[in-house]
C-alpha positions as CSV (number, residue, x, y, z in Angstrom):
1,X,0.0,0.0,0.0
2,X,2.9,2.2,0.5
3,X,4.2,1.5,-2.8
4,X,0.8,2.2,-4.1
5,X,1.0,5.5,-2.1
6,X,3.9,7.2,-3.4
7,X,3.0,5.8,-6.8
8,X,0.0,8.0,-6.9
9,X,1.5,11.0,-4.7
10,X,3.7,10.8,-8.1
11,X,1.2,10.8,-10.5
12,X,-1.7,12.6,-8.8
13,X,-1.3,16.2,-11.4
14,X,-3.9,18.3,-12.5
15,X,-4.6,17.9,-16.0
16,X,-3.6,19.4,-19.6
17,X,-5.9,20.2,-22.2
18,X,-4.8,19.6,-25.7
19,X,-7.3,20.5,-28.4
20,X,-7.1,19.3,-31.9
21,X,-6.8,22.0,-35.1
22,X,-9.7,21.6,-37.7
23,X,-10.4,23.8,-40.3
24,X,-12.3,26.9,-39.7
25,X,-15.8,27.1,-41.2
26,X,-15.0,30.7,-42.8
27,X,-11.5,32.3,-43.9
28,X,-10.5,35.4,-42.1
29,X,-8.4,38.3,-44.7
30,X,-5.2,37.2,-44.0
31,X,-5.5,34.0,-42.8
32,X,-4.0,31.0,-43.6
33,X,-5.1,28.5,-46.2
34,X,-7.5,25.7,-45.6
35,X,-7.9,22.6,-47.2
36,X,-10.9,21.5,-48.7
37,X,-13.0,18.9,-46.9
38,X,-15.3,16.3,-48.8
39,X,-18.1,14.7,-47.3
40,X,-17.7,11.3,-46.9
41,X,-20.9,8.5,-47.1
42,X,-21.5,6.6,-44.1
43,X,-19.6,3.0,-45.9
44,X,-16.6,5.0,-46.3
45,X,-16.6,7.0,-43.1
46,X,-16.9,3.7,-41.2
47,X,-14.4,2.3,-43.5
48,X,-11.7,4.5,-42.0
49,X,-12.3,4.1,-38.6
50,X,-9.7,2.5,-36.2
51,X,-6.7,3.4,-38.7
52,X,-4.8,6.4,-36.4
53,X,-5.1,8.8,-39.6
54,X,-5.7,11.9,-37.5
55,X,-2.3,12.7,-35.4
56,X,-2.8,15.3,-32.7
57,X,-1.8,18.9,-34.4
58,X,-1.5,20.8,-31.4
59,X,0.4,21.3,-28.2
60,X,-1.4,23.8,-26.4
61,X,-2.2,23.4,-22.3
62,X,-5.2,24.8,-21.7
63,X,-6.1,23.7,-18.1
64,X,-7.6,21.1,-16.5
65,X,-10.4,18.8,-17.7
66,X,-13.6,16.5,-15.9
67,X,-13.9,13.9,-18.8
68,X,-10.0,14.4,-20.3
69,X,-11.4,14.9,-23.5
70,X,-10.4,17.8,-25.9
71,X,-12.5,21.0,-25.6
72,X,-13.5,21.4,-28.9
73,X,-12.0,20.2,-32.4
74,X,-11.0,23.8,-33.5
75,X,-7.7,24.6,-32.0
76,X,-8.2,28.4,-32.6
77,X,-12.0,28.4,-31.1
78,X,-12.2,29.6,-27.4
79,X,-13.7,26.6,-25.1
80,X,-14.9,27.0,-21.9
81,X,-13.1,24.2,-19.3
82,X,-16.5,22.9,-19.3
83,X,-17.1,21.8,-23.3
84,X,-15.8,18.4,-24.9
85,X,-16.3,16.8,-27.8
86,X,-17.6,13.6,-26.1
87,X,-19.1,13.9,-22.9
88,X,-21.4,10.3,-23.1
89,X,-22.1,7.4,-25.2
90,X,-25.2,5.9,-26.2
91,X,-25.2,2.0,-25.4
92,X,-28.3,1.0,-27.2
93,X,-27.5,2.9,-30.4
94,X,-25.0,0.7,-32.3
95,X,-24.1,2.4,-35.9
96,X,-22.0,0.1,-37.1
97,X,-20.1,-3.4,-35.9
98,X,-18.3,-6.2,-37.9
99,X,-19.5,-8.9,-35.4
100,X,-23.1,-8.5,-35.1
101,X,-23.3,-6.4,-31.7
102,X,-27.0,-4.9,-31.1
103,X,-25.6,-3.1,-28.0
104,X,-23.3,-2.6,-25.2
105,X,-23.8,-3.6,-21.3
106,X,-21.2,-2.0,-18.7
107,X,-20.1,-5.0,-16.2
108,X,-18.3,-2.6,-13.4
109,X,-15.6,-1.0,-15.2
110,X,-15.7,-3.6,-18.9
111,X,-17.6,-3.4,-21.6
112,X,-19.6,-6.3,-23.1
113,X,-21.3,-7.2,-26.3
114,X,-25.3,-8.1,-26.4
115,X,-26.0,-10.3,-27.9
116,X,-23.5,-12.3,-25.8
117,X,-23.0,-14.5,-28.9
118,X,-22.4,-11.6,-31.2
119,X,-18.5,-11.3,-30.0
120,X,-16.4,-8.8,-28.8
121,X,-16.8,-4.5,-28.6
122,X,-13.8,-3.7,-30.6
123,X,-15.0,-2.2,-33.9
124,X,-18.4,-1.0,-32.8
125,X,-19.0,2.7,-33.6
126,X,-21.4,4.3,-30.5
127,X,-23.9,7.1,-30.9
128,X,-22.2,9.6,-28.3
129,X,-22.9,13.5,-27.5
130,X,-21.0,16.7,-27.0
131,X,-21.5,19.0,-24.6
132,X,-23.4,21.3,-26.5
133,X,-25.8,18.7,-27.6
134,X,-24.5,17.6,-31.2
135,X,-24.2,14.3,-32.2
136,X,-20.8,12.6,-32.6
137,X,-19.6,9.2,-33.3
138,X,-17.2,6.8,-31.5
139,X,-15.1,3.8,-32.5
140,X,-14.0,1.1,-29.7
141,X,-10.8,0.5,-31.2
142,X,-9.3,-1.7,-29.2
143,X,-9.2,-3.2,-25.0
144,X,-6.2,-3.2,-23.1
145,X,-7.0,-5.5,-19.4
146,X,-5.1,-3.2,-16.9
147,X,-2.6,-5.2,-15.6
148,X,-2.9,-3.6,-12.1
149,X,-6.7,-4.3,-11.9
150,X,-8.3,-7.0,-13.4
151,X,-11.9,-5.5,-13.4
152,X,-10.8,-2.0,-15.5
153,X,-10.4,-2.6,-19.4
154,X,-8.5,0.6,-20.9
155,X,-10.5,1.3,-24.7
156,X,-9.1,2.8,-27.2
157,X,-11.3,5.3,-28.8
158,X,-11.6,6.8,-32.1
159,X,-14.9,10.2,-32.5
160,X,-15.9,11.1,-35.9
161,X,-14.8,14.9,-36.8
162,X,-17.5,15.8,-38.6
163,X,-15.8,19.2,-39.6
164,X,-12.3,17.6,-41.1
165,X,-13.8,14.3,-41.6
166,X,-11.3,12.3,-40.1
167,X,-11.4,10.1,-37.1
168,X,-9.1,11.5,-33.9
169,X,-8.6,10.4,-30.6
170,X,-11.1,12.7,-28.3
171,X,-9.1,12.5,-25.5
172,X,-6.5,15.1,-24.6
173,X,-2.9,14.9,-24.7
174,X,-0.5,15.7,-22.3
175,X,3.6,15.2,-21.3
176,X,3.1,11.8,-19.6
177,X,0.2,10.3,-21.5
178,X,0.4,11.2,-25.3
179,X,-1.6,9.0,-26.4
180,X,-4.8,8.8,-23.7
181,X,-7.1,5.7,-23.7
182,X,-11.0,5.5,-21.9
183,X,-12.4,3.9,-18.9
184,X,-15.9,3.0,-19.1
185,X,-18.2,4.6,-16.6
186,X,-21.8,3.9,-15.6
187,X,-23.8,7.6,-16.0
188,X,-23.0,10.7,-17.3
189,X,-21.5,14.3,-15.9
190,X,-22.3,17.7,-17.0
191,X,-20.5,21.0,-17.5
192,X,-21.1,21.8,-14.1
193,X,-19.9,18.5,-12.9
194,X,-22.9,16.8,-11.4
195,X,-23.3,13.1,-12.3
196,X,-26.8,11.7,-13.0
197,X,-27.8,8.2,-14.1
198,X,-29.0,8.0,-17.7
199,X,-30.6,4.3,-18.6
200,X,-28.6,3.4,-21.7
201,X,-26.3,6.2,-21.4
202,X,-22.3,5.5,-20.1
203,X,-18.7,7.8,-19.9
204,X,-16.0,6.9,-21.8
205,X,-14.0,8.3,-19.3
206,X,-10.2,9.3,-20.8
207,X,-6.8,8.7,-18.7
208,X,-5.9,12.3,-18.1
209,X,-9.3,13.3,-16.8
210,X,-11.0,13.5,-12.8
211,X,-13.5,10.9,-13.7
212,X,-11.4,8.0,-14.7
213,X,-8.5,9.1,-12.1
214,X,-10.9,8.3,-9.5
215,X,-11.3,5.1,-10.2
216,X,-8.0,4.3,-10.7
217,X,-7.0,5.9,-7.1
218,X,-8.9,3.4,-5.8
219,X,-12.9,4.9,-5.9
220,X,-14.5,2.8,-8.1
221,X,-18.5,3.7,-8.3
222,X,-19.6,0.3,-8.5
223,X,-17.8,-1.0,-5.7
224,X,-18.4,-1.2,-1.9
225,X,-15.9,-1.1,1.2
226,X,-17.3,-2.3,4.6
227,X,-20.9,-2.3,3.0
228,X,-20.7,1.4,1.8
229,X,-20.7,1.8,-1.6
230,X,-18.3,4.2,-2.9
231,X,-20.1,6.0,-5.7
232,X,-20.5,9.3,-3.6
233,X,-16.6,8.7,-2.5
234,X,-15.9,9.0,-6.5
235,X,-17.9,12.0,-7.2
236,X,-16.6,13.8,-4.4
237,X,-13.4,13.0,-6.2
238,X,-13.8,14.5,-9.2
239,X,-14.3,17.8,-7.5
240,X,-11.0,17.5,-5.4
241,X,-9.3,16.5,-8.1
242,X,-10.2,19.5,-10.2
243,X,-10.3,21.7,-6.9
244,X,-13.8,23.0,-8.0
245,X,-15.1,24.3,-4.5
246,X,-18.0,25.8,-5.7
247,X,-19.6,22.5,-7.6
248,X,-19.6,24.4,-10.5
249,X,-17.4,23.1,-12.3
250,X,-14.4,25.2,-12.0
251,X,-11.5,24.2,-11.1
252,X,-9.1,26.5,-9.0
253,X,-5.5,24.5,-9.5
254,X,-2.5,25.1,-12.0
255,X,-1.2,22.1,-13.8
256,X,1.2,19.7,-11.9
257,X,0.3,20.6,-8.9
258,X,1.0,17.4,-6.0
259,X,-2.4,16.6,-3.7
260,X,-2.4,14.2,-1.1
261,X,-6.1,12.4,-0.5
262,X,-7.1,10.3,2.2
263,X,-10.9,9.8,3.4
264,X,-12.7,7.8,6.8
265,X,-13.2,4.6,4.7
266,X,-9.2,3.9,4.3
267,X,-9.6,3.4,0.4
268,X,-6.6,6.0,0.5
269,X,-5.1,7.0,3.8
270,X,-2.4,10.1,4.8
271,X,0.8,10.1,3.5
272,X,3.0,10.1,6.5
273,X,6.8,10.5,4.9
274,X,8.4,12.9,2.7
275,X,9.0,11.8,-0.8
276,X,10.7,12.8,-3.8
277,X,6.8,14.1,-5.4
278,X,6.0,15.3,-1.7
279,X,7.7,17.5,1.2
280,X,6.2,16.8,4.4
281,X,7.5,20.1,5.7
282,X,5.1,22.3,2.6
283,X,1.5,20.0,3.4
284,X,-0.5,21.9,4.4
285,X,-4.8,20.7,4.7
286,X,-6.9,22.4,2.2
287,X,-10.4,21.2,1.8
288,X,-13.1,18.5,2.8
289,X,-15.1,17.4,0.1
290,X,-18.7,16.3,-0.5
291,X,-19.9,15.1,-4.2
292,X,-21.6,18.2,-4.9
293,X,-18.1,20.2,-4.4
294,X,-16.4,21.5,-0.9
295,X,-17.8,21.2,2.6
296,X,-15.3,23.3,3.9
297,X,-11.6,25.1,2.9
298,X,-8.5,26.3,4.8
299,X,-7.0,27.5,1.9
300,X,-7.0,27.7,-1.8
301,X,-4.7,25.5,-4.0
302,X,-3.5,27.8,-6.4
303,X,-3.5,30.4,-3.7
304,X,-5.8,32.9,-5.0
305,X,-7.4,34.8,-2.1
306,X,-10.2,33.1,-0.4
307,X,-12.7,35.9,-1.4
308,X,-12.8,35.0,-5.1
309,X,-14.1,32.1,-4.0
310,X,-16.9,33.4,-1.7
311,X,-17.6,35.8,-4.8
312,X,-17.8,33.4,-7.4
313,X,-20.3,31.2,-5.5
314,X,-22.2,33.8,-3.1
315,X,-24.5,32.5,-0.4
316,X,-22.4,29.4,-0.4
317,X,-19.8,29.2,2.4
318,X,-19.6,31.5,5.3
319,X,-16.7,32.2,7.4
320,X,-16.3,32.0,11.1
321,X,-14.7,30.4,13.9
322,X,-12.5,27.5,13.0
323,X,-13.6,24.4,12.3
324,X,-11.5,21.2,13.6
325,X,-11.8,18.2,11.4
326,X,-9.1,16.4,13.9
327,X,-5.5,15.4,13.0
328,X,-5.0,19.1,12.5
329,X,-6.9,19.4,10.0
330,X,-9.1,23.0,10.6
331,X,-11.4,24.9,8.3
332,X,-11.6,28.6,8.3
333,X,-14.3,28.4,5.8
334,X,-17.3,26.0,5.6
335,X,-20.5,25.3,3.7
336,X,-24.0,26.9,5.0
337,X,-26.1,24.3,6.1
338,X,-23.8,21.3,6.0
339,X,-21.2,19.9,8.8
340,X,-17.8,19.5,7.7
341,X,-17.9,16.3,9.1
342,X,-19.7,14.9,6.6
343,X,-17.7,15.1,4.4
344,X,-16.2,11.9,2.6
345,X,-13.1,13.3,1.4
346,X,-9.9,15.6,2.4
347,X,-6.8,16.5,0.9
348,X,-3.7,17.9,1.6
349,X,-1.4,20.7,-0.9
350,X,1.4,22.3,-0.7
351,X,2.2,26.0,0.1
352,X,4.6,27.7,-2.5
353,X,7.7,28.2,-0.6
């Protein structure tokens, strides 16, 4: 477990955004030349899936991301943190498959084919959504068993860029993962973060995104520990990770930045010992979390004053007399209407010397 400790101190960093160039739908004077684009019938659009045609065209950071997908296909089109190309996936709505799959089923975190005779997922293209409500397609291109976990099967994922009719790997890039792959996720989150369960609908959840994070740290929503099940554990998750104290779904953290989690059920406990990823002598608490964002703060973890946060979600907190969590863990700022104690989640930062 100790192993496993420092292994995630290491790799616990908020998360790049690397969006994908397309071609503009109009020329600006002055701007550069754009190829022409040909639409493509559905035989041959298929026909191209699953072939890695599409390399990523862009190197951009643009923050940090829920689902780890790209923003938007247009690399020169401002997107808000809280846009992606692919936020769900349809598992009834099969558009195309090789092996005679009607539809998908989600078996904790693997994906299986109905009709069980008809085979296996890879090659199926998905009905999914965007954020903003469009249609877009996905490929299951390939499953890769985690070797750590038996019950998590990486995808490999290919949406159809309806604009440069090509398929591209929705999910963002960054220094340590350059080429992401999906976790499969029962329901479906919105721009402001919340999760709801959709029948039929599912997250293909990419690497260097909150959501599938999560679940490799050790909350898995399907699972239980000591008869509590740990889908509220998860969701509270995805709002440390991102540090989005308001449950808006805005995150407050700069890129790289080293968090340490721990919560009541011992899924992830304290870390006790300096490392190479974490100094003892920085740590410093910073916020209990419930799944609809914080229950309480001590500090911020990119260390913007406190009052942009009360601004941005007014009515929200209130501050007060200290708050002591135990293990020396205070709040200076909690949640109307809720007890800190409550909360399922805390994490430690650290200060900038």
């Amino acid at each position: 477990m100790k192993a496993l400790k420092k292994s995630l101190l290491a790799s616990v960093y908020l998360l790049l955004t690397t969006p994908v160039f397309a071609a503009a739908p109009a020329p600006s004077p002055g701007s550069r030349p754009e190829r022409a684009v040909t639409s493509l019938s559905a035989e041959e659009r298929y026909a191209r899936r699953c072939q890695g045609q599409a390399p990523e065209r862009s190197n951009n950071p643009q923050g940090t991301a829920l689902w780890g997908t790209k923003r938007t296909w247009d690399s020169e089109q401002a997107a808000d943190e809280r846009s992606s190309v692919l936020v769900s996936v349809d598992s009834d709505d099969v558009r195309k498959s090789e092996a005679g799959v009607r539809a998908v089923r989600l078996e904790e975190g693997r994906l299986v084919a109905w009709p069980e005779a008809s085979g296996d997922v890879v090659g199926t293209v998905l009905q999914g959504t965007a954020s903003d409500g469009q249609p877009v397609e996905v490929a299951i291109c390939g499953a890769e068993p985690s070797p750590e976990d038996p019950e998590l099967v990486w995808y490999r994922i290919e949406a159809w860029n309806a604009v440069s009719q090509e398929w591209e790997n929705p999910c963002l890039a960054d220094g340590r993962v350059p080429a992401p792959r999906a976790l499969a996720v029962r329901g479906v989150w919105d721009g402001s973060g919340a999760r709801r369960d959709a029948p039929g609908k599912l997250t293909l959840a990419c690497e260097t995104g909150a959501i599938s994070k999560c679940v490799r740290w050790g909350y898995k929503p399907w699972a239980e520990r000591d008869g509590k099940s740990l889908a509220d554990l998860h969701q509270a998750c995805t709002r440390m990770a991102r540090a989005d104290y308001c449950g808006n779904g805005r995150s407050h953290t700069r890129d790289n930045t080293v968090i340490d989690l721990y919560d009541g059920l011992g899924v992830q406990s304290r870390t006790t010992e300096s490392s190479a990823a974490w100094d003892m002598a920085r740590a410093a608490f910073e916020a209990a979390w419930a799944p609809d964002g914080a229950a309480c703060l001590a500090r911020t973890r990119d260390g913007r004053a406190m009052e942009t946060i009360l601004q941005e979600c007014p009515g929200r907190f209130r501050t007060g007399a200290a708050v002591d969590l135990g293990d020396g863990d205070r709040c200076t700022v909690r949640r109307e209407g809720m007890s800190p104690g409550t909360a399922l989640l805390r994490n430690r930062s650290q200060c900038s010397r």
